[in-house]
VMD Tcl script that draws the C-alpha trace (Angstrom):
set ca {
  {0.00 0.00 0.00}
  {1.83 2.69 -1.11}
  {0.90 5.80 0.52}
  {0.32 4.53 3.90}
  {4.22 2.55 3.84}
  {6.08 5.10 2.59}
  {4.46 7.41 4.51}
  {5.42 5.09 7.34}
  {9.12 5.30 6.88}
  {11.54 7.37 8.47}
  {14.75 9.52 7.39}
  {18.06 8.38 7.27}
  {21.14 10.29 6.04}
  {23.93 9.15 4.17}
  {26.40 8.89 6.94}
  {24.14 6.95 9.37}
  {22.82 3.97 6.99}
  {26.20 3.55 4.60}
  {27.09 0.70 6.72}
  {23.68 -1.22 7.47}
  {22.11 -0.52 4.28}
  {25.32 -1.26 2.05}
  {24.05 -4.46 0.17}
  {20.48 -4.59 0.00}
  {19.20 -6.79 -2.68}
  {18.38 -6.34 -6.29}
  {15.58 -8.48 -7.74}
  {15.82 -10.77 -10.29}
  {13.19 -10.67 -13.23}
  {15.01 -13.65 -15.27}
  {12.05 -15.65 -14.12}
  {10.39 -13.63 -16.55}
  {12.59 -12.44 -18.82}
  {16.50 -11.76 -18.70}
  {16.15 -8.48 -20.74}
  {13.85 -6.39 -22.59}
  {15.49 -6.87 -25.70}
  {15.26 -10.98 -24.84}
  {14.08 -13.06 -28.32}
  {11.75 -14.62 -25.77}
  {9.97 -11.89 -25.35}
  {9.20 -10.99 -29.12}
  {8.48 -14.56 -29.52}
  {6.02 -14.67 -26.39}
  {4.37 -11.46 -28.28}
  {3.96 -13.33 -31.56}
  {2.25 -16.26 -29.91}
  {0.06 -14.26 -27.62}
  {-1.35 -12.45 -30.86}
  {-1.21 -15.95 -32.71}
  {-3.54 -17.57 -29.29}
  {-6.22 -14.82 -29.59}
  {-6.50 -14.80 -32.99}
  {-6.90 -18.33 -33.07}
  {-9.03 -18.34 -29.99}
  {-11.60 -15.98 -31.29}
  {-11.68 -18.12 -34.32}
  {-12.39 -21.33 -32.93}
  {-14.73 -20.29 -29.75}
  {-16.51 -16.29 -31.10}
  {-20.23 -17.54 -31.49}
  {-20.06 -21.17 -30.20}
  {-20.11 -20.82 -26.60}
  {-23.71 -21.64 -26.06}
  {-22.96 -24.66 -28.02}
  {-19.70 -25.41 -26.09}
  {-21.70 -25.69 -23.03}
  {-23.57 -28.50 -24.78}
  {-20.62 -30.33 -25.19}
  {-17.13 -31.82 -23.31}
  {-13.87 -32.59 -24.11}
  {-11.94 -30.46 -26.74}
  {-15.56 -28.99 -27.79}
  {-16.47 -28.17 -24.44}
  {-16.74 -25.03 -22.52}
  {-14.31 -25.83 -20.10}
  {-11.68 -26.62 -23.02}
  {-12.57 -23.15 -23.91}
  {-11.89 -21.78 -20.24}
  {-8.56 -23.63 -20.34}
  {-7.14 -21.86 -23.89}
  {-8.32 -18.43 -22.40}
  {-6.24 -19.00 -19.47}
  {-3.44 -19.88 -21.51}
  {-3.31 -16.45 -23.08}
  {-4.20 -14.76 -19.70}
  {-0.96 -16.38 -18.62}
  {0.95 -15.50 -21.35}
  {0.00 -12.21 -20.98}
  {0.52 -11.73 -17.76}
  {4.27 -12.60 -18.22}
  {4.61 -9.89 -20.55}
  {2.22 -7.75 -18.45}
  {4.28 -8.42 -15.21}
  {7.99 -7.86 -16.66}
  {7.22 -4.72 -18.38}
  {5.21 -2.80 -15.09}
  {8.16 -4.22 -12.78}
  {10.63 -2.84 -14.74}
  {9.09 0.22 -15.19}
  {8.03 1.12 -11.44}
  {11.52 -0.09 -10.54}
  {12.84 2.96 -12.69}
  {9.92 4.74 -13.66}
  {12.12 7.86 -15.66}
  {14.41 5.45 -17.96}
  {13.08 6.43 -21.12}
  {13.72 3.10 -22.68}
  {11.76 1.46 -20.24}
  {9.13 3.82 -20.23}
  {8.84 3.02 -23.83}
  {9.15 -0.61 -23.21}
  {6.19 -0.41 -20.75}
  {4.11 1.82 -22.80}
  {4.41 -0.10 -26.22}
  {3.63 -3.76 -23.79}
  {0.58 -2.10 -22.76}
  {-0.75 -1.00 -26.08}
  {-0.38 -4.69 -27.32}
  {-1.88 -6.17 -24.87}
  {-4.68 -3.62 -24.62}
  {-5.36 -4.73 -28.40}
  {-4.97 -8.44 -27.83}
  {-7.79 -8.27 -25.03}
  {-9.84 -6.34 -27.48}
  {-9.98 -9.05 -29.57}
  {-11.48 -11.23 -26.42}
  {-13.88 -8.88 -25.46}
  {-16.95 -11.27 -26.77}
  {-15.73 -14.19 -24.16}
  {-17.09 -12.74 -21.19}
  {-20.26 -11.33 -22.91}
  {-21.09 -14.64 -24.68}
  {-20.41 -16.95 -21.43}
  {-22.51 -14.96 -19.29}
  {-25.04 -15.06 -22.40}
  {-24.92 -18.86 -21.85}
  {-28.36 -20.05 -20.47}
  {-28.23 -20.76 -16.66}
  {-29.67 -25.05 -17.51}
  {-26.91 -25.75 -20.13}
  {-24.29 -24.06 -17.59}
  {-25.54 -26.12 -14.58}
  {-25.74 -29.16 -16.68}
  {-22.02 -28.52 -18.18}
  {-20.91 -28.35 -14.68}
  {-22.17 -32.13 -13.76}
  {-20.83 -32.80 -17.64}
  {-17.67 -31.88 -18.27}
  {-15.09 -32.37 -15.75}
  {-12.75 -29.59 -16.90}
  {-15.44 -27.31 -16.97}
  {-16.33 -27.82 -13.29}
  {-12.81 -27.05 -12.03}
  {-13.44 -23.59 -13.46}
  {-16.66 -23.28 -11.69}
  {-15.62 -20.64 -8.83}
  {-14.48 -18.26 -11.76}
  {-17.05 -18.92 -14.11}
  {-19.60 -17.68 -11.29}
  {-17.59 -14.91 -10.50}
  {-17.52 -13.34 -13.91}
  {-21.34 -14.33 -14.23}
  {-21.94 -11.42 -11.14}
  {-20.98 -9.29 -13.76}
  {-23.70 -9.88 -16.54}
  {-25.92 -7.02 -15.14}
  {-23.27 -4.30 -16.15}
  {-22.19 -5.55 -18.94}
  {-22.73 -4.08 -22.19}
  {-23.08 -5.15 -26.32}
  {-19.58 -6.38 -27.76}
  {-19.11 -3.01 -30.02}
  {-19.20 -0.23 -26.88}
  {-17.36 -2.65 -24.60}
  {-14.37 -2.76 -27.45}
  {-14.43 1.19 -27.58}
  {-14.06 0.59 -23.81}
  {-10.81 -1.50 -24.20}
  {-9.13 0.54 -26.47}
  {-9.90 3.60 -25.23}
  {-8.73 2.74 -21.91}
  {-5.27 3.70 -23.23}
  {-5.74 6.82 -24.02}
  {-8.34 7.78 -21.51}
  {-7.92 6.64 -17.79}
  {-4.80 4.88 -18.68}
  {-3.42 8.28 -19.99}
  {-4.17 10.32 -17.13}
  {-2.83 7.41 -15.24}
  {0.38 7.39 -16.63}
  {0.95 11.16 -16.57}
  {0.17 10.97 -12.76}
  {3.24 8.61 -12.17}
  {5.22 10.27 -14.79}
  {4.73 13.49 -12.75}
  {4.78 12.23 -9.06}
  {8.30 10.51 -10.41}
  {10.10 14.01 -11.51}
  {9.11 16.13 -8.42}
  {11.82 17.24 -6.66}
  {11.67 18.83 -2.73}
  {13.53 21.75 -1.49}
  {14.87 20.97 1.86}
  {17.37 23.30 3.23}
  {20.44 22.56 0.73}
  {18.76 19.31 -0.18}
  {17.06 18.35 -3.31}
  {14.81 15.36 -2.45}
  {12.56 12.90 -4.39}
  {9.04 12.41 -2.61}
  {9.58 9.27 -0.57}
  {12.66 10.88 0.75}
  {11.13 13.81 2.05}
  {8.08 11.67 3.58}
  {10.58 10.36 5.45}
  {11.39 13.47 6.77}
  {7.75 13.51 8.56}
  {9.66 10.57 10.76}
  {12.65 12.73 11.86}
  {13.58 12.50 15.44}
  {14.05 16.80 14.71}
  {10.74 18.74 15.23}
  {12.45 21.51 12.83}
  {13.53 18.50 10.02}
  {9.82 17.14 10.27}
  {8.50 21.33 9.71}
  {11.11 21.33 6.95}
  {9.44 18.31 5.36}
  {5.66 18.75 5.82}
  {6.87 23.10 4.04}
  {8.70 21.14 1.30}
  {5.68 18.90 0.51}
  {3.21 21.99 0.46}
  {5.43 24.33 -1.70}
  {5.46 21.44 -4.26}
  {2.06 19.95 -4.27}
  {0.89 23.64 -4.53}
  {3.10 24.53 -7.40}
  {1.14 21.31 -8.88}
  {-2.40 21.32 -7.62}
  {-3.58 22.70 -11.18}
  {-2.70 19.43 -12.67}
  {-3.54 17.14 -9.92}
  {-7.35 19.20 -9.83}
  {-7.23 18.21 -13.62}
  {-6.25 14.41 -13.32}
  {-8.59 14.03 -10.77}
  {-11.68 16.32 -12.22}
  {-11.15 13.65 -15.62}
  {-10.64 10.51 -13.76}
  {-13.78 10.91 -11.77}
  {-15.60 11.67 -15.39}
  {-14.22 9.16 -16.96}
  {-15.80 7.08 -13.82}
  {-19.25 8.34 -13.57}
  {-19.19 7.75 -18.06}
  {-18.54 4.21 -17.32}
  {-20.96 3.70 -14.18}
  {-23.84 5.47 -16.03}
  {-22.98 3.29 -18.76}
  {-22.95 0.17 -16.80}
  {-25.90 0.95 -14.52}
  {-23.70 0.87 -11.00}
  {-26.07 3.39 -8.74}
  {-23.60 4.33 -6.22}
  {-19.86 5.58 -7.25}
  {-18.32 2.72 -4.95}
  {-20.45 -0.39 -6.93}
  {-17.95 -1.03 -9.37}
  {-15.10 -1.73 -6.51}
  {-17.53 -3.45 -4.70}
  {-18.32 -5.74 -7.16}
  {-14.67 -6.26 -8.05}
  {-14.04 -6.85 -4.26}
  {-17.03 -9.59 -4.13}
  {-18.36 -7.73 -1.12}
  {-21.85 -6.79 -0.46}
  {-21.56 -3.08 -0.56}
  {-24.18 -3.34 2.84}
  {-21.13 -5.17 4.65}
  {-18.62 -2.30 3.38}
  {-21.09 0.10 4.98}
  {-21.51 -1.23 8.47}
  {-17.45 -1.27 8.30}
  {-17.33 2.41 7.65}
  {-20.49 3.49 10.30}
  {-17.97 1.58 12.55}
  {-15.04 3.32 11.86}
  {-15.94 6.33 12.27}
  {-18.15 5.95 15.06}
  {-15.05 4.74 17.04}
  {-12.78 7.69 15.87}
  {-12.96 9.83 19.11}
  {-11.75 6.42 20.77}
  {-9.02 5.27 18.60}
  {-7.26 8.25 16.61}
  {-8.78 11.34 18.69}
  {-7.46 9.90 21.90}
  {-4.49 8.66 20.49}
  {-3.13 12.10 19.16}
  {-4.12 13.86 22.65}
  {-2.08 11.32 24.33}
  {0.79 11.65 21.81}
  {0.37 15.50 21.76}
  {0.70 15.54 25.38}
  {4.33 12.64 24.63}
  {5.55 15.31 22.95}
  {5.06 18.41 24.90}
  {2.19 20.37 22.91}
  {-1.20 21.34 22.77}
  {-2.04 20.06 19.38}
  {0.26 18.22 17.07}
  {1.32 19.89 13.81}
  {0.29 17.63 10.81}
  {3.50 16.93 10.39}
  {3.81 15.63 13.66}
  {1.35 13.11 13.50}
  {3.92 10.11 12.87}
  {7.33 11.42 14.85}
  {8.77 9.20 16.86}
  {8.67 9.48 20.83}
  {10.87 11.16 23.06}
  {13.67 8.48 23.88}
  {12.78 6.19 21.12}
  {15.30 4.26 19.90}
  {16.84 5.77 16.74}
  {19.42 3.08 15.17}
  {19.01 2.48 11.57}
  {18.27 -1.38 11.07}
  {20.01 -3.15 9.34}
  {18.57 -5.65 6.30}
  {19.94 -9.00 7.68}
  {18.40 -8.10 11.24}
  {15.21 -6.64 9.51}
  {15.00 -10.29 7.41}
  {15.96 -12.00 10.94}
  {13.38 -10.97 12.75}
  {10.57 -11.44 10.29}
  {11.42 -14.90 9.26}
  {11.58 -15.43 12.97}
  {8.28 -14.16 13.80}
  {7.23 -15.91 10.67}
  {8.58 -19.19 11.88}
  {6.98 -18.79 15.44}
  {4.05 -19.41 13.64}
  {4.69 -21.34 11.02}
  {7.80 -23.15 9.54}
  {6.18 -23.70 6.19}
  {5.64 -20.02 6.20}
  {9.31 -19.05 7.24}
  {10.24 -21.22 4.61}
  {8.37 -19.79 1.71}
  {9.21 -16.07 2.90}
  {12.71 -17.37 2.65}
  {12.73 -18.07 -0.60}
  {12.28 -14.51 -1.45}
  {15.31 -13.76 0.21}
  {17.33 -16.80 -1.20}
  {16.00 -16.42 -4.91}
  {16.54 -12.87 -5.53}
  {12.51 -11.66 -5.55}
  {12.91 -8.93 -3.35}
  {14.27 -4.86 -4.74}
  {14.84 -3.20 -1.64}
  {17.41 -0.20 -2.22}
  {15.36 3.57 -2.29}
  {16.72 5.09 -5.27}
  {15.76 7.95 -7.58}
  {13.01 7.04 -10.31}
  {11.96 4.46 -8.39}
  {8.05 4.10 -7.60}
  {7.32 4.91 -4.11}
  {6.06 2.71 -1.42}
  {6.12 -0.87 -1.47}
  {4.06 -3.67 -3.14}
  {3.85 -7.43 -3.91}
  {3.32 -8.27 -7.42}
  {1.82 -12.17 -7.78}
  {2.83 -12.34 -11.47}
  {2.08 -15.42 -13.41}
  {1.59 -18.99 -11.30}
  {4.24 -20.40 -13.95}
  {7.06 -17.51 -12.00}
  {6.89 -16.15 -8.83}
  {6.46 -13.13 -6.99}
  {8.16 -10.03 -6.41}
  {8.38 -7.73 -3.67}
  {9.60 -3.74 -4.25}
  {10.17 -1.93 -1.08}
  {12.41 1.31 -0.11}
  {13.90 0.41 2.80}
  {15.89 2.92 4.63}
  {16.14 1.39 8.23}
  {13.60 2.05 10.38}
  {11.14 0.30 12.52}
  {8.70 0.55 10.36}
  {10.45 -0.60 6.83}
  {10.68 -3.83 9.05}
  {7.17 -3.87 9.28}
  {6.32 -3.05 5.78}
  {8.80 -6.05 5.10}
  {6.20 -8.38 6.85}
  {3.35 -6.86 5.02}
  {4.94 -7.36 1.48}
  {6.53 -10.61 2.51}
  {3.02 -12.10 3.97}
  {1.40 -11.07 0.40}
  {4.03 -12.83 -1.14}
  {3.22 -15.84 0.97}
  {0.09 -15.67 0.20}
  {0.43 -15.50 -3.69}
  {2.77 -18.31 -3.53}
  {0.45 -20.30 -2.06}
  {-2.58 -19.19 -4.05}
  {-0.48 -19.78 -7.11}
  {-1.76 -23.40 -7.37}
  {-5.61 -22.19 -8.05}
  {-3.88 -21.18 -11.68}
  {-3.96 -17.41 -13.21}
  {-7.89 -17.52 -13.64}
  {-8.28 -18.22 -9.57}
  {-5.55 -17.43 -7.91}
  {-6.18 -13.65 -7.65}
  {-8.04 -12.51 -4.17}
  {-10.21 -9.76 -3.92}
  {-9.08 -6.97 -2.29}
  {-11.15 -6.98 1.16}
  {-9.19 -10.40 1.29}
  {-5.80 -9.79 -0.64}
  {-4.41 -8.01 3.19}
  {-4.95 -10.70 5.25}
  {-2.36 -12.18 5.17}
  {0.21 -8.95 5.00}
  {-1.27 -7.55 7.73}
  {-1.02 -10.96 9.89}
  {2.52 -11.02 8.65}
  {2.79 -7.59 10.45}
  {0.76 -8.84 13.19}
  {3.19 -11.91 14.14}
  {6.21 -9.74 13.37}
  {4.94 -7.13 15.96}
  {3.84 -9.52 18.70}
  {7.10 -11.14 18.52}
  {8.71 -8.18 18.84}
  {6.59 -7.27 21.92}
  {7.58 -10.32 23.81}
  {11.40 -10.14 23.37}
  {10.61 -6.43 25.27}
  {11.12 -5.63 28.58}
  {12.58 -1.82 28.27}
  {9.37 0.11 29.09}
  {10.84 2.65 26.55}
  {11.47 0.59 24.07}
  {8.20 -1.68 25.16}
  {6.07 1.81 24.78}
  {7.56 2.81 21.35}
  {6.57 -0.57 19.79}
  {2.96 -0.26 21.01}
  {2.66 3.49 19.62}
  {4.13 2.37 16.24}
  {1.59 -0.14 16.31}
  {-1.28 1.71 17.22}
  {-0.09 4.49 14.87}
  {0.21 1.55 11.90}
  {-3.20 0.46 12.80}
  {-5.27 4.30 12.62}
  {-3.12 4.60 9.26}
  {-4.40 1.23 7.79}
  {-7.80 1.34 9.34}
  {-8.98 5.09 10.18}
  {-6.76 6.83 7.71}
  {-8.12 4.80 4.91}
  {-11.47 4.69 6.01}
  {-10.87 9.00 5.53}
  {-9.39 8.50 2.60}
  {-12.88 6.24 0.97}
  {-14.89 9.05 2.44}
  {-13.00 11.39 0.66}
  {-13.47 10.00 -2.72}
  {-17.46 9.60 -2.01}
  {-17.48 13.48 -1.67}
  {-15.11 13.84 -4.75}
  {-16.90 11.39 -6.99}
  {-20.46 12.22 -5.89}
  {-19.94 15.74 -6.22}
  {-18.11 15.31 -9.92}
  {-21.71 14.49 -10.64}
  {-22.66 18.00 -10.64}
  {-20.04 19.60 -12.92}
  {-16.52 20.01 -12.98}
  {-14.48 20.69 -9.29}
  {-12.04 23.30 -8.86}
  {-9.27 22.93 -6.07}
  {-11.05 24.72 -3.51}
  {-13.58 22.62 -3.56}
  {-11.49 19.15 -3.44}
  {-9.43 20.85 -0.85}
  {-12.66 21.70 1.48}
  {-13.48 18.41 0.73}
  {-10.38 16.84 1.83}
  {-10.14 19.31 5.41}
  {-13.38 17.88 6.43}
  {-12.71 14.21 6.38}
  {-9.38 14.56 8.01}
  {-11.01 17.09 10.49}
  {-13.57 14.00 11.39}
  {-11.10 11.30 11.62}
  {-7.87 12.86 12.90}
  {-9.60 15.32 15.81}
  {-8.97 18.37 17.38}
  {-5.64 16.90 18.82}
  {-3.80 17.13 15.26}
  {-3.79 20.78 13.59}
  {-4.41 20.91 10.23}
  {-1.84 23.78 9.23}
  {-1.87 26.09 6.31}
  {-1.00 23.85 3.45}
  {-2.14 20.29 4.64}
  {-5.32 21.42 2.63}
  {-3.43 19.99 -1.05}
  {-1.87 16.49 0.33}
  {-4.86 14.79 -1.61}
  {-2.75 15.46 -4.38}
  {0.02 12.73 -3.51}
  {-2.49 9.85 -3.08}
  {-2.02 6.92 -6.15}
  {-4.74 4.97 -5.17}
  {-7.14 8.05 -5.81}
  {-5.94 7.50 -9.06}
  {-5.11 3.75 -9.88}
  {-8.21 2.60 -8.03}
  {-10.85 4.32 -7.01}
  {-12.30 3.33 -3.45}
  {-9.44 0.83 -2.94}
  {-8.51 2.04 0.18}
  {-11.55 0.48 2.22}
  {-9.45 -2.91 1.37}
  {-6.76 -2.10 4.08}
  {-9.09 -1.12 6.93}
  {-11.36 -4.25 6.02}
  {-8.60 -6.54 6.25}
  {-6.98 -4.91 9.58}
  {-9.74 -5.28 11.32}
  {-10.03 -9.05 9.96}
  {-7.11 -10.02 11.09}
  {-7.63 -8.19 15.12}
  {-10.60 -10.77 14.97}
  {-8.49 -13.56 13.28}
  {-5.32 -13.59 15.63}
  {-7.75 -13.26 18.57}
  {-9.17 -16.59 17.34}
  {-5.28 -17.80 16.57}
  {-4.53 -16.81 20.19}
  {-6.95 -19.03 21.83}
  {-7.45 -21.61 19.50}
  {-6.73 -25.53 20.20}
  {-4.57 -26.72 17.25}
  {-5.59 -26.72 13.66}
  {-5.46 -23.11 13.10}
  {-2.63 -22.85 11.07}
  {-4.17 -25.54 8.57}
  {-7.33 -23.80 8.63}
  {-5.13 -20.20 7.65}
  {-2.84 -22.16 4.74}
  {-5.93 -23.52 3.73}
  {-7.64 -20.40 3.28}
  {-4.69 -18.34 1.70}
  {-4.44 -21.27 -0.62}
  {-8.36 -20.71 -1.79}
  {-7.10 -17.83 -3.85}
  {-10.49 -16.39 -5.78}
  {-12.09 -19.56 -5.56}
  {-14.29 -18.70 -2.72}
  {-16.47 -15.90 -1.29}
  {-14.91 -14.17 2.18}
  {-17.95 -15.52 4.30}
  {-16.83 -19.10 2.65}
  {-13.42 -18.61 3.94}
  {-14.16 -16.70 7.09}
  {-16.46 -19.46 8.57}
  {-13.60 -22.08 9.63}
  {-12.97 -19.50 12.24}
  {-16.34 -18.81 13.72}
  {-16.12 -15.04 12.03}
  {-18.55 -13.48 10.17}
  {-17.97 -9.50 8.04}
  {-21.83 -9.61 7.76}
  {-22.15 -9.23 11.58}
  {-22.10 -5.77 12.84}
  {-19.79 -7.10 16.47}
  {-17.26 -8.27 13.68}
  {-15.98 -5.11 12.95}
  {-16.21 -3.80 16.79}
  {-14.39 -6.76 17.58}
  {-11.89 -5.98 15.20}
  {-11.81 -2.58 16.56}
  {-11.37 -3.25 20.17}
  {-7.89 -4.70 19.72}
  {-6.84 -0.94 18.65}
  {-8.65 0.46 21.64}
  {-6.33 -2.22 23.66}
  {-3.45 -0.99 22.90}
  {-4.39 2.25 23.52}
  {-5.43 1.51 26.38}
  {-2.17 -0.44 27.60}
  {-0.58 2.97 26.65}
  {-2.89 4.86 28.33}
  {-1.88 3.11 31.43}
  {1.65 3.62 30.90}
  {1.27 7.01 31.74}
  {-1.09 6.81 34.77}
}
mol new
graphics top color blue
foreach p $ca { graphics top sphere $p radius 0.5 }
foreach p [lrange $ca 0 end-1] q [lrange $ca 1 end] { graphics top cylinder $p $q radius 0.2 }
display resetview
């Protein structure tokens, strides 16, 4: 999750992280590709045109007919040579966005990335009729195909899936235009959004910084560093709110063309749908939220104001470290110590595939300059492996974000074996695992503590992790209902997004954190406003998933970590309330989510008591 991580990071100057930071790794792509200019690559190209030429051939207009039949006639044969371009594709897909957020200003690469996406924007043109025609099958042949045809039925969970979709789906002509205008519409505005986040520089003093660099500086054990920062940030989102206002003005167009198009009623159906989650479940998550706001992040930044000496905490404030925290850059082999440790405490099979991305080269970890910010996991193709792409500069909480990325990379390991159709989780289910990762990681940190200063530090990093996964994004999804909803009405200018973005981090943050002259443009800096609209709910959905989970871990007999595998290794194939009952929990259930909240309340509370 890029904003939140790299927001979670903290400075580190040349002189204090030479040593510990002298040999982080580089990944390896070669399980891809070995180069851009590879002859695999052009030959992978040929074949993926050759496979969807030929599959439209053989399969446009017969599908109603395939589900009448088995074998090589059958619908699931047809399934099974769409997945083999989807996989193909992917490959090509994969190598050409990791080497281009890996060094998002080398103009070759840019290229590289730009020209992969065109082709395989027009290759998936040519597919478009696949998902209009299956879901045009009739409901008795499909039902009787599934008792039929073997190969068919292991396809069933996706077939199903894409069949939620039929209501919003439109004749083969408009959703074509759709495909290919995708590249130079949203996928435009898109790309000139990275392109532009990637050259901003970041007057500091004497310093010229990229972005994630002078995030950092919002860490900085130096009130005046952290002032420096949070001014730097202004002056340059300020200088660029006129294109930002214009990104995000089209974007949410571009949105509500497409919704009206498709019939979704709200703004947030699409991502709902997407997510396979009722959007009445994503509601009571929200109502929760914020109704527990003045107990979680309004009591939280009065305590913390009060850490650190001051009435109300400057914005940029929000996320310094305590007085007498520890300050020692980490080093990677402790950082990869003590998550395969915690990782192992739980689970050796787990330790073991985390390992792996250590052994095997999947892991970039260096923060350099055209690099994308943040950090991710990218699941690839089943037929590969994943990657992870972090920036790690040595503090507490790059550890953490190291057991995020590493527990999504467990997870799409695992998931791998569902195939490229089924292996992809939604999103309210995709940070499960990453944010158990982070949950073992932190607990086992906790118990090697004794130092109440040390001891107190850990809990406010976690507590300050948890409002920035679960009430900072919960902020951030009300901010995009106001932007999208009021889009509706005409075109926004930046006085009106800014208002919009004041209030919601007014509401969520409280009267303990002053929101300074400036904070009013830092909507600008947000990707997932951009990449994907309403994502953010994703993060708070699965932190509070996993308070509820590791309560049940906690005091559960044995079984539980074959119940967890089990469920990471579902991938797609099943619905969260499928998944979720193993382990007595239930999203639809109101106490869920307060349950899920409570465990941030606890730790306030322990820290609460720490000062009494």
């Amino acid at each position: 999750m890029i904003e939140l991580l790299s927001a979670a990071t903290g400075p580190a100057t040349a002189a204090s992280t030479a040593e510990p930071l002298a040999s982080l790794p580089i990944w390896d792509l070669s399980a891809l590709y070995v180069s851009m200019d590879a002859p695999e690559i052009a030959r992978d190209a040929a074949a993926l045109d050759a496979k969807a030429a030929a599959f439209a051939r053989r399969w446009k207009g017969r599908l109603n007919e395939a589900a009448q039949a088995d074998g090589a006639n059958g619908l699931g044969a047809a399934v099974a040579a769409y997945e083999e371009i989807e996989e193909l594709a992917g490959r090509l897909g994969s190598y050409a966005g990791l080497l281009y957020y890996a060094d998002t200003t080398n103009p070759a690469i840019v290229k590289f990335f730009a020209d992969t996406q065109a082709r395989l924007t027009a290759m998936s043109t040519q597919l478009v009729f696949f998902g209009l025609e299956l879901n045009a099958v009739d409901d008795a042949l499909l039902a009787d195909g599934f008792t039929r045809d073997a190969l068919l039925a292991g396809y069933r969970p996706w077939v199903e899936d894409r069949r939620k979709e039929k209501p919003y789906q439109l004749e083969e002509r408009v959703e074509q235009v759709f495909s290919e205008k995708s590249l130079t519409g949203a996928g435009a505005w898109n790309r000139l959004f990275d392109d532009t986040m990637a050259a901003l520089t970041f007057t500091v003093g004497d310093e010229t910084l990229p972005l994630e660099a002078t995030l950092n500086l919002l860490q900085d054990a130096d009130p005046e560093r952290r002032a420096a920062g949070g001014a730097a940030l202004i002056k340059t989102f300020s200088d660029n709110t006129r294109l930002f206002t214009l990104i995000t003005n089209t974007l949410a167009k571009d949105k509500e063309i497409a919704d009206r198009w498709r019939g979704f009623a709200d703004v947030a159906d699409s991502r709902h749908l997407a997510n396979r989650v009722e959007p009445e479940v994503v509601a009571a998550m929200v109502a929760a939220v914020r109704d527990a706001y003045p107990r979680i992040s309004h009591r939280y930044y009065a305590m913390k104001a009060k850490w650190l000496g001051m009435e109300q905490l400057n914005f940029w404030d929000r996320n310094a470290p305590l007085p007498k925290a520890p300050q020692d850059v980490i080093g990677w082999d402790v950082a990869k110590e003590t998550v395969l440790s915690a990782y192992a405490g739980f689970s050796p099979q787990m330790a073991a595939i985390a390992q792996r991305f250590f052994d095997e080269n999947w892991i970039d970890a260096p923060a350099r300059a055209g690099k994308a910010p943040g950090a991710f996991a990218h699941p690839t193709v089943p037929s590969a492996n994943p990657y992870v792409l972090l920036n790690y500069l040595g503090r507490p909480r790059d550890v953490m974000t190291l057991a995020h990325e590493l527990g999504h990379g467990v997870h799409q390991v695992l998931a791998g074996k569902q195939g490229t159709l089924m292996a992809d989780t939604p999103l309210t289910l995709a940070e499960t695992a990453s944010v158990f990762g982070e949950m073992l990681t932190f607990k086992s940190l906790l118990a090697r503590t004794s130092d109440p200063v040390k001891r107190k530090a850990l809990l406010a990093q976690k507590a300050e992790d948890m409002i920035n996964t679960v009430v900072r994004q919960i902020a951030f999804y009300s901010f995009e209902r106001k932007v999208h909803l009021a889009r509706r009405d005409g075109e926004l200018t930046t006085e009106d997004i800014n208002a919009m973005w004041l209030s919601v981090q007014g509401e969520s943050l409280g009267p303990a954190v002053k929101l300074n002259d400036g904070y009013e443009v830092f909507w600008t800096y947000i990707p997932h406003f951009i990449h994907s609209p309403f994502y953010v709910y994703a993060y708070a959905f699965g932190d509070c998933l996993v308070n509820a989970l590791y309560a049940v871990y906690e005091n559960a007999a044995e079984g539980f970590q074959e119940r967890y595998f089990a469920m990471l290794s579902a991938g797609g194939t099943k619905h969260h309330s499928e998944l979720l009952a193993p382990f007595g929990l239930d999203a639809a259930d109101p106490a869920f989510w307060a349950r899920g909240l409570r465990v941030i309340e606890g730790i306030i509370d322990e820290l609460e008591a720490m000062d009494a």
